[in-house]
N, C-alpha and C positions, 0 to 999 in steps of 0.2 A: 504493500500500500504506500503509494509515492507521498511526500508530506510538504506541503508550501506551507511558509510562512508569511501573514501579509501585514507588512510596516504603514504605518502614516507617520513618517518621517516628521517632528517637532525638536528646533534644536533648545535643551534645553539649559543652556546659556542666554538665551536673547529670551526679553521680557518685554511685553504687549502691555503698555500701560493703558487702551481702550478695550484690552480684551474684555469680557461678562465674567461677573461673579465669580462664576462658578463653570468650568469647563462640560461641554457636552459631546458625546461620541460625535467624529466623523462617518460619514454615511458612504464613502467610497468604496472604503475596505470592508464592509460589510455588503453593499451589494453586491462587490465582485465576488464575496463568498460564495454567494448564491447560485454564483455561475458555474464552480464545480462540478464534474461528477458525484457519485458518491463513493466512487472508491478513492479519492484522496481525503487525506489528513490534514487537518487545515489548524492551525492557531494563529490570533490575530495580536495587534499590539499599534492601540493608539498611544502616541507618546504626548498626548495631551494630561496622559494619566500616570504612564508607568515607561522608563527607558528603556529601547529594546536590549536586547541580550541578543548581543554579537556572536556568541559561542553557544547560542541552541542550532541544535543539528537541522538542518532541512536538506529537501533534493529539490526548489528551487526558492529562490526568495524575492518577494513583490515589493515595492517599493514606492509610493506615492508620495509625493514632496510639494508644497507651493514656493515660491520664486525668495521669501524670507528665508528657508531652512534647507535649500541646496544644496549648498556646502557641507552641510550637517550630513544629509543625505546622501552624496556622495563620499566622503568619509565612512561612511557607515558603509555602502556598496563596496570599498575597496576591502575593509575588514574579511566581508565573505567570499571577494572574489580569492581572495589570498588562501582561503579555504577546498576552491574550486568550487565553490555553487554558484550556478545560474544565479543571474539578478534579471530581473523585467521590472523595467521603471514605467510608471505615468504619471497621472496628473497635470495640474495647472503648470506650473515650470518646465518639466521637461516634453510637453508638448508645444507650447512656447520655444526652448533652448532645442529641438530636437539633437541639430550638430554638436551641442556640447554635451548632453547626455547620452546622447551612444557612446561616447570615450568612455562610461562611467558604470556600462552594462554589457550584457546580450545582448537582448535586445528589449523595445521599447513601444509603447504603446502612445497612438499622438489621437490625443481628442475622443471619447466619449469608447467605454472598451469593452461594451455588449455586447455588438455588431461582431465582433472579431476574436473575442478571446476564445472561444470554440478552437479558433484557427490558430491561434498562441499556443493551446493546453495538445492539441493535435501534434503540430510541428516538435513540442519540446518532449511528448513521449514517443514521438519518432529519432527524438535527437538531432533535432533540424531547425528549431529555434532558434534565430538568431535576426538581426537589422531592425526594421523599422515597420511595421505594422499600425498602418490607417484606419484609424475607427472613424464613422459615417455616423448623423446624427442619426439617431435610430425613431422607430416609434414604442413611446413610451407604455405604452398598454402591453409590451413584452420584456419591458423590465421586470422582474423577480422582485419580490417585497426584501429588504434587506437581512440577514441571517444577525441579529440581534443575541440570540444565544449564544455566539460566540464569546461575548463581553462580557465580564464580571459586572454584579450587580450594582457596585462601587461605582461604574460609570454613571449610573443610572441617578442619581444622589435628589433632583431639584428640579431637572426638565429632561425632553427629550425629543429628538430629530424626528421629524419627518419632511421629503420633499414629495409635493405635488405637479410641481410643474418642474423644466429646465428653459432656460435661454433668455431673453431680454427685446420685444417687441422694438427697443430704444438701441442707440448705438453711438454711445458718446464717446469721446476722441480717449479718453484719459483710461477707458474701460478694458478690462482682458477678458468679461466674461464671452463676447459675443465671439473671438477667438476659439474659444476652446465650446463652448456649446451651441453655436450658430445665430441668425439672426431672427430665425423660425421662434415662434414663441409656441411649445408642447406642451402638453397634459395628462397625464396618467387620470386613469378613469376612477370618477369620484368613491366608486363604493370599495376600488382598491386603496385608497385613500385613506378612508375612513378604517379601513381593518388595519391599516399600519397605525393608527393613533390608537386602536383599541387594545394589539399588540405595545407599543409604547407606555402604555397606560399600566400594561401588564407588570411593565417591569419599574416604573419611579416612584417615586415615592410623593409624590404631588398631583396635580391635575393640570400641570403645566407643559404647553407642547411647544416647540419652535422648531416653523415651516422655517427650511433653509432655502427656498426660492428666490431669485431675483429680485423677483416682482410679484407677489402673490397675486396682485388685480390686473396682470398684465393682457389679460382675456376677463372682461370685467362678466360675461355670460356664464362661462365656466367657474368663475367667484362666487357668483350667488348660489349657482347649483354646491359647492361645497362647502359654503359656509351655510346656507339650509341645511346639511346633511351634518353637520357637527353639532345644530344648536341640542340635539335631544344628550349629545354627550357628558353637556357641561362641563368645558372645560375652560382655562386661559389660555391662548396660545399669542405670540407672537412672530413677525415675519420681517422681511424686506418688499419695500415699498413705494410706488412713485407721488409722488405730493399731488398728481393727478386724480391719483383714487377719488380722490375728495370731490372730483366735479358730478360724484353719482350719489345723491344725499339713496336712495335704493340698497346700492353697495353695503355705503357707511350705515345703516341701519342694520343689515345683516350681518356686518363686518360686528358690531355690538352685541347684537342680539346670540351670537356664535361663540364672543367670551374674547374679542380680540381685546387687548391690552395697550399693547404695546409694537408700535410697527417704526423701524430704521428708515430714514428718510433722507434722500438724499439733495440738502437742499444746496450744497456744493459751493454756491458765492454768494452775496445780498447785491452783486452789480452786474445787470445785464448784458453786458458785456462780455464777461467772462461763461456766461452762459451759453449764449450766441456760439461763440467762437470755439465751444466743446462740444458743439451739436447738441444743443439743451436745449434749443430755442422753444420750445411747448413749456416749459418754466418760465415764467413773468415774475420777476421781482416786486412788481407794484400789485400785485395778487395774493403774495406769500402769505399775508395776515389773514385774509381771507379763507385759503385753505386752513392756517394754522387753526382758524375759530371750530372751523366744522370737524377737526380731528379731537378738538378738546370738545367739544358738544356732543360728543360719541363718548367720553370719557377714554383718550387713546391716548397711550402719555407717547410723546414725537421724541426719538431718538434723531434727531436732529443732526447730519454730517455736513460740518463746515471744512474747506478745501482749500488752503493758501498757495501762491504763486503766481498767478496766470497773469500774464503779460500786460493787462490795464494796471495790474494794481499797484500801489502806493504805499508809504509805509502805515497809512491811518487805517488802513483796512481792517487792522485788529480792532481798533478801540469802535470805530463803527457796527465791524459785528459783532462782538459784546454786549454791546445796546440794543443792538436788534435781536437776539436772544432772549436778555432780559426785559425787554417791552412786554416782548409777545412770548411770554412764559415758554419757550422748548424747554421743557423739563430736563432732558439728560441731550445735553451738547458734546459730539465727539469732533475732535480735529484732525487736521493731518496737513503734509505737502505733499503736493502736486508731485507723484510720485512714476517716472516713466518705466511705465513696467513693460518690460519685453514682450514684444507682437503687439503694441498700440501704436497710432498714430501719433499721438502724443511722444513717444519715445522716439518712431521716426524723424518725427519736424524736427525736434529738439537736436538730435543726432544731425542732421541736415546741414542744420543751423552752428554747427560747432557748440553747442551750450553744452554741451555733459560735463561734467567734472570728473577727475580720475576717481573721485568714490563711487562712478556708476557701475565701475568692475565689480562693486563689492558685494553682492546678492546679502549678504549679514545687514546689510544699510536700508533694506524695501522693509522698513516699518512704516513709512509712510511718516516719519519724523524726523527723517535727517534730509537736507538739502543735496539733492546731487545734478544737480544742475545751473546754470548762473540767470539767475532772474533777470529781468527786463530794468525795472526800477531801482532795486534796491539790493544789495550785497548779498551774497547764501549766509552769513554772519547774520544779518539784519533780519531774515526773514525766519531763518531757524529761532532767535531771539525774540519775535514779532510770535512765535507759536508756543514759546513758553509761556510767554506773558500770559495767554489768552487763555490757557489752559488752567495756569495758578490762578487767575481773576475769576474764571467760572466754575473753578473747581472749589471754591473757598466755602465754607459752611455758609454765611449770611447772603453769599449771591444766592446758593441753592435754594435755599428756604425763600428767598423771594420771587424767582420765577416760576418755583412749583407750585406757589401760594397764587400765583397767575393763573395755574392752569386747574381744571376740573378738582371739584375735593376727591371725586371718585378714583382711584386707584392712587393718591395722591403719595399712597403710604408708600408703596410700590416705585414711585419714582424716586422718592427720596431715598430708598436702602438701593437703587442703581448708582443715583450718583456715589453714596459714600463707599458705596462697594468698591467704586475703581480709585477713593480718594486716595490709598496709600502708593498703589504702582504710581500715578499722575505726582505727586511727590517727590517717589523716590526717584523719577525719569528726572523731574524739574533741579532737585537738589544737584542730582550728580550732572548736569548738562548746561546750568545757566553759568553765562561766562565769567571764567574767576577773574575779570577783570573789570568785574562790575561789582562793586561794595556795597554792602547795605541790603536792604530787603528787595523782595521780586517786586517791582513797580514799572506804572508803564515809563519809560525812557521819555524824557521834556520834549525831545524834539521832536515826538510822532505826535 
């Protein structure tokens, strides 16, 4: 009985101070469980939870990585090859990097690995696995519900994964999703849907689910049929989201009436411009309050993503969105910069343009916090600077309390244990990175 081991490669040296509370299984390595025969042996190992063990035996080893933890992942590939085991890498990065992840394996799997690992698991018990193997977006009513039993209950602690859909109707400049899962927006059918939450349910210890889709309303027809089909579950679930949702008050009543909470929004910049110019242009800046009232009128606390860099902007850009934050109560604000992630347009232009900076080699740097590119207006110095601030300003006890006290009393309690959840990584990122040549307390700087 031939036995795989399947990794999700997290390195765990680098620290995500926007990550959630509390870590929840990836869904990759468990659906590719599913894909199996049954006469393989299969153990799995997310390192969101537990580091893998280099030195457990296998006769091939899997390897899934995103574009942060690479390096990590490749290290870890060489440990086995040194052993003589097969490796087959996928995922987000190494479908992205194809050229530089084949140095690093067998062979490799580019974009979505349902279609084909038939022909993977064929070739490698012929002993003929090996290059690069094209996975094709598939249809999602032939995906296998994910093999869950795999994972210790430990994973299961608080919430848990389910996806409904894959891909992104939207295609913004700065984005890798439509890369790797197309620009086709799919749908697995509701009532398989519905048994993977009831299976999830099975295994946590709460009533809390999070849909890992792009866009959960991204087929706003296929929405309402699924959020009908949860309301008898009672559960809370949370998702990813476009600020657009909000123009189907229909939706948003279902989206309610189903137990949503809480939904990531990507509202990116508060200056049209920079909108425009990312392929956002369905985003209105002179709107944003408007969506934001009807998200809170649902009682839906906005995880709110703000996005620094882009070529309009100036140094007051932080202290402007800060205020537009706290005006219009976004409960829980997550930040970042303008980060060119491999196979974006965004990274092309940039590259085009000569802007990269020698830290763009560095795959350990795509936290989406370190500058690796030379901005338009203002110094990579100024604007990494320009993102601490804005993080210690929002992250502070008396902002929170004041723009959660903006938004709905209903699930009020819920936003405020998110913010302070991530209050000590946002700290310790802040302490150890704000420049030691700046004395005295985190304040914004006079001249912005």
């Amino acid at each position: 009985m031939p036995k795989a081991l399947l990794i999700h490669a997290t390195d765990p040296n680098l620290h995500c101070a926007e990550q959630p509370p509390t870590p929840f299984p990836v869904l990759g390595i468990t659906t590719l469980a599913a894909l199996f025969p049954d006469h393989w042996q299969l153990e799995l190992i997310d390192e969101n939870f537990e580091k893998a063990d280099t030195s457990r035996d296998a006769d091939l080893v899997i390897i899934s990585t995103l574009t942060l933890n690479a390096p990590h992942a490749y290290e870890m590939a060489a440990v086995f090859k040194k052993r003589n085991i097969p490796i087959l890498m996928g995922g987000m990065h190494p479908s992205a990097c194809p050229e530089e992840a084949i140095k690093h394996c067998n062979a490799l799997v580019i974009g979505e690995a349902e279609g084909v690992f038939h022909k993977v698991l064929a070739d490698f018990e012929a002993g003929t696995m090996a290059g690069v193997y094209k996975g094709e977006t598939i249809d999602l009513s032939t995906v296998p519900s994910p093999r869950l039993d795999y994972l210790p209950a430990s994973h299961f602690k608080t919430l848990g994964p389910v996806q409904a859909t894959r891909g992104c109707p939207y295609d913004c400049d700065f984005c890798s999703v439509t890369t790797f899962f197309g620009h086709k927006y799919r749908f697995r059918p509701v009532e398989t849907v519905i048994a993977d939450v009831k299976a999830v349910l099975q295994r946590t210890k709460s009533n809390i689910i999070f849909f890992v889709d792009d866009n959960i309303a991204g087929n706003p027809t296929y929405a309402k049929k699924l959020f009908t089909a949860l309301i008898p579950l009672k559960i809370r679930w949370g998702s990813f989201a476009s600020i657009t949702m909000s123009n189907d008050l229909e939706l948003m009543a279902l989206a309610e009436k189903s137990g949503c909470v809480q939904l990531f929004i990507g509202f990116e910049s508060i200056q049209q411009e920079n909108l425009d110019n990312s392929h956002k242009k369905w985003v209105q800046v002179d709107k944003m309050k408007d969506h934001i009232k009807i998200f809170h009128d649902h009682g839906v606390i906005i995880e709110g993503s703000f996005v620094f860099g882009h070529d309009q902007e100036r140094k007051d850009i932080f202290a402007r969105t800060a205020h537009f934050i706290q005006e219009h109560g976004i409960q829980v604000p997550v930040f970042g910069v303008l980060t060119p992630y491999p196979a974006t347009r965004l990274r092309k232009r940039l590259e085009d343009a000569g802007r990269l900076l020698p830290a763009a080699s560095d795959w350990r740097l795509y936290d989406a916090t370190h500058v690796l590119f030379q901005p338009m207006h203002m110094s990579p110095e100024e604007l990494e600077e320009g993102l601490l601030w804005i993080k210690k300003y929002c992250g502070s006890p008396s902002t929170i309390f004041k723009r959660v006290l903006k938004g709905p009393r209903k699930n009020s309690l819920m936003a405020l244990g998110i913010n302070f959840s991530m209050f000590t990584g946002r700290m310790r990122q802040i302490n150890e990175r704000w420049p030691k040549k700046i004395k005295g307390p985190l304040v914004r700087p006079g001249s912005w």
